[in-house]
N, C-alpha and C positions, 0 to 999 in steps of 0.2 A: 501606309500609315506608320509603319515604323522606323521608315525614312524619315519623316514628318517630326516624328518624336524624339528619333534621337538629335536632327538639327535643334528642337526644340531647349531641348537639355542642355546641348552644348553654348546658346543663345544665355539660359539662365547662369550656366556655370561664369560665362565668360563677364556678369554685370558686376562684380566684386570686381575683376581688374578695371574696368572702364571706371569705376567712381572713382578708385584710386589713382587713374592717370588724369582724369578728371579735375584734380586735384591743384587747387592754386592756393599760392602763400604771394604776401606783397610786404613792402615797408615805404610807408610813407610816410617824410619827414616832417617832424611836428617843432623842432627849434635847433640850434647850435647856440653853446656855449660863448661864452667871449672865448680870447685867445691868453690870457695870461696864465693859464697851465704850462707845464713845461714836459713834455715830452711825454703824455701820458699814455702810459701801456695798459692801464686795465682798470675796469670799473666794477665795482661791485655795488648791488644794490641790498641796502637791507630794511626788508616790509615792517621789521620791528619799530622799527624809528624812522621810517621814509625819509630817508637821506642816501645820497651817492657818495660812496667813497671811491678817489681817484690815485691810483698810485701813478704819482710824476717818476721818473726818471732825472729828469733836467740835468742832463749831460751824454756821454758816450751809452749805448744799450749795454754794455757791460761793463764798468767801470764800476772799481771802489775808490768813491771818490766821496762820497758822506755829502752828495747832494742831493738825493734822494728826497723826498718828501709824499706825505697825504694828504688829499685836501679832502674836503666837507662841502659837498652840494647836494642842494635841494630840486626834487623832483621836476622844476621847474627849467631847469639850467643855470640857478642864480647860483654863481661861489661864495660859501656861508665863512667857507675857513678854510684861502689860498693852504696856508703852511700848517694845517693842523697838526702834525706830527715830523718831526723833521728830523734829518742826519743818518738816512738811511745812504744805503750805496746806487742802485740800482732797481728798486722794488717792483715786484711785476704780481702775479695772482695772488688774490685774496680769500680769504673764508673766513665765516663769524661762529663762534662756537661758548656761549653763554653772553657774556658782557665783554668776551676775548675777539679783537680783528688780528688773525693773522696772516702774513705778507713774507713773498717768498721774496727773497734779496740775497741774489749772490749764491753764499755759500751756506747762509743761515735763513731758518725762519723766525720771523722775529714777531712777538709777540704783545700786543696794544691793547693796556686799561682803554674799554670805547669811554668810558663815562669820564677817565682823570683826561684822556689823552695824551697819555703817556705810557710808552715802552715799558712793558712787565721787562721782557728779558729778551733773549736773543740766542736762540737756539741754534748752534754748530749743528750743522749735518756733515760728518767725516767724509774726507773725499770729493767735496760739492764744490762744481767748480759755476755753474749756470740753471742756477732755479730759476724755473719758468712759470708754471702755473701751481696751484694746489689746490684741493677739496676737503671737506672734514666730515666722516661718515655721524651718524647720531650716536655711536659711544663716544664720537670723540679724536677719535683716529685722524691724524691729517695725515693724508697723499700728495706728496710735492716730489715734480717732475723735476730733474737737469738734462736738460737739450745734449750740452754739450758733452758732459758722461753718458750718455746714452743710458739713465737707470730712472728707475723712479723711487721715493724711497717712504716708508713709514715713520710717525714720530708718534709714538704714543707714551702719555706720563712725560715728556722730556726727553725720553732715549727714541733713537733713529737707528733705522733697518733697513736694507736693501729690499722690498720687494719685486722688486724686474729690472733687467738690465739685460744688455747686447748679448753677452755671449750665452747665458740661459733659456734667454726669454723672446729674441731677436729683435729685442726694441733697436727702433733706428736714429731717433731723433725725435723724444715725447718731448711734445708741449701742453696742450687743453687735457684738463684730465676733468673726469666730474663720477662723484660717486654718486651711483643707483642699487636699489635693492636687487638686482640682479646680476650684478656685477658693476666695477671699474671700467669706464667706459674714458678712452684715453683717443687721444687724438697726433698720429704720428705718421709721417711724410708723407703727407696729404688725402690720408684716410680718415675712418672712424674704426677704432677696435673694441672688444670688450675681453677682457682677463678674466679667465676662469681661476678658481681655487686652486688649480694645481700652478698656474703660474703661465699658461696656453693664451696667445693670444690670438682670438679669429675676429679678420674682417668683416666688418657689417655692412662699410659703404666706403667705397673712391666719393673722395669730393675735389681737390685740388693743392695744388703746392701753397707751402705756407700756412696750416691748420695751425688754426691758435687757440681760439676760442669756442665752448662747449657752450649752451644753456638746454635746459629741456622746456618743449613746451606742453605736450600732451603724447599720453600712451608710446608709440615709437618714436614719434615725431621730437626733433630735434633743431637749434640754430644754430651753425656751427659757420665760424668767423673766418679769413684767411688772411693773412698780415696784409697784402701787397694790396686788397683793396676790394676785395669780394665776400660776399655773406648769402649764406646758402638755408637754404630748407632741405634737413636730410630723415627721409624716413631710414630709419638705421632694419624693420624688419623688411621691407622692399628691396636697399639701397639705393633708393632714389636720391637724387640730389639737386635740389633746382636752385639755381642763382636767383636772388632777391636782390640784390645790391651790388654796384660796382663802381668806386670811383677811381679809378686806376687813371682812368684820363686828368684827373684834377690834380692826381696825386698827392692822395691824401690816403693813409693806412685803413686798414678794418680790424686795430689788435683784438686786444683780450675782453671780449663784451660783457655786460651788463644785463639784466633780465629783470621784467616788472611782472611775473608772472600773472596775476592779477588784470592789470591792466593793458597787459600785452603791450607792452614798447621795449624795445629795445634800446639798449646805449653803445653808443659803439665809440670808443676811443681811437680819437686819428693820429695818435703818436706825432710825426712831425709836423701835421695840421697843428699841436697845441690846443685842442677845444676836444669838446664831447659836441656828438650828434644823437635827437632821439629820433628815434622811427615807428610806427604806429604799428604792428603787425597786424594782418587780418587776412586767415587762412578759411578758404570757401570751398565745397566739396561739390 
């Protein structure tokens, strides 16, 4: 009998892992964009005004060259407004923070009346040589990453701060960053980490090289993008990490994604593709 019982137990303990491996995420493609985008590295969706905004590149991935631009699409895939805002250098991750879109470019974050369509201002970050992505907590705070200094940094009111960088903090190469009430949850040589208050960064989940793109979609559960052409499903308290997407064969990118939370689709910008892809998410336990 008490053979009986403790198989019994260990039968019940072991059905919380089985659901969880149990566990499937899919994307399936629901349009593609035309191709007259130019180089777009990152979409951002915003629920206030259901509209996609796309930061084009359209040119070198790093280049200050003031070819830069953002366009205006409709949840649909139709382009409302190729050149909405134009004369940026390189602009890559975005965040919306009252009636403000801002957009990390180069070396500055630069900041966009959504309603004039027009550039407020354009925020120097000292030292910024390759801003990559950025997030803006609800006071306000924006977190914008540079790759290529290896730091992430704070802008808050105007003025910019180092928050994490190489030699303190052991960032190696931040791209996707995305704030949560629980921490900054950063995306760096092909993980997922979260930053404590002290400045500590611990691993949540290996996913693969090229981490670019963060979104959340419920409780731990996360979409996390890879430039080269992969899009994953990661539980960050597991670390599990399952590939949902791969067009590496077509060659076409998976940068800085999009998220319909709501509606569950995903966007995913194919940078040299030129267009936006949407994907239908539907995760079943």
């Amino acid at each position: 009998m008490k053979l009986k019982a403790a198989i019994l137990c260990l039968s019940c303990a072991a059905l919380p892992l089985l659901r969880v491996s149990a566990q499937t995420a899919t994307l399936e493609k629901k349009w593609d964009s035309d191709t007259t985008l130019r180089v777009p590295e990152s979409v951002y969706f915003d629920a206030k005004s259901n509209v996609l905004f796309i930061a084009n590149i359209d040119g070198a991935p790093w280049a200050n060259d003031g070819k830069g631009f953002i366009s205006k699409m409709s949840p649909d895939g139709k382009i409302s407004n190729l050149h909405w805002v134009e004369g940026l250098n390189s602009p890559k991750g975005m965040g919306i923070r009252g009636n403000r879109l801002y957009v990390a470019d180069m070396s500055e974050v630069v900041e966009i009346d959504i309603a004039k369509g027009a550039v407020v201002t354009k925020h120097a970050i000292p030292d910024a040589v390759n801003l990559n992505d950025l997030t803006i907590d609800p006071k306000g705070v924006v977190y914008v990453t540079d790759s290529k200094k290896k730091k992430v940094h704070t802008l808050i009111n105007g003025k910019s701060a180092v928050l994490l960088d190489s030699a303190a903090n052991g960032v190696k190469g931040p791209n996707g960053v995305l704030w949560r009430p629980d921490g900054l949850l950063l995306l760096d040589a092909g993980a997922v980490y979260r930053a404590g208050k002290d400045g500590k960064l611990t691993k949540l989940a290996d996913v693969a090289r090229g981490t670019d793109g963060i979104e959340h979609v419920q409780g731990d559960e996360y979409i996390v993008s890879c430039w080269q052409g992969e899009v994953f499903y990661v539980n960050i308290k597991t670390g599990a990490a399952s590939k949902m997407l791969d067009t590496q064969a077509n060659k076409l990118q998976t940068a800085d994604i999009g998220y319909d939370a709501k509606k569950k689709i995903v966007y995913v910008p194919t940078f040299f593709g030129n267009n936006v892809s949407a994907y239908q998410l539907t995760v079943t336990k």
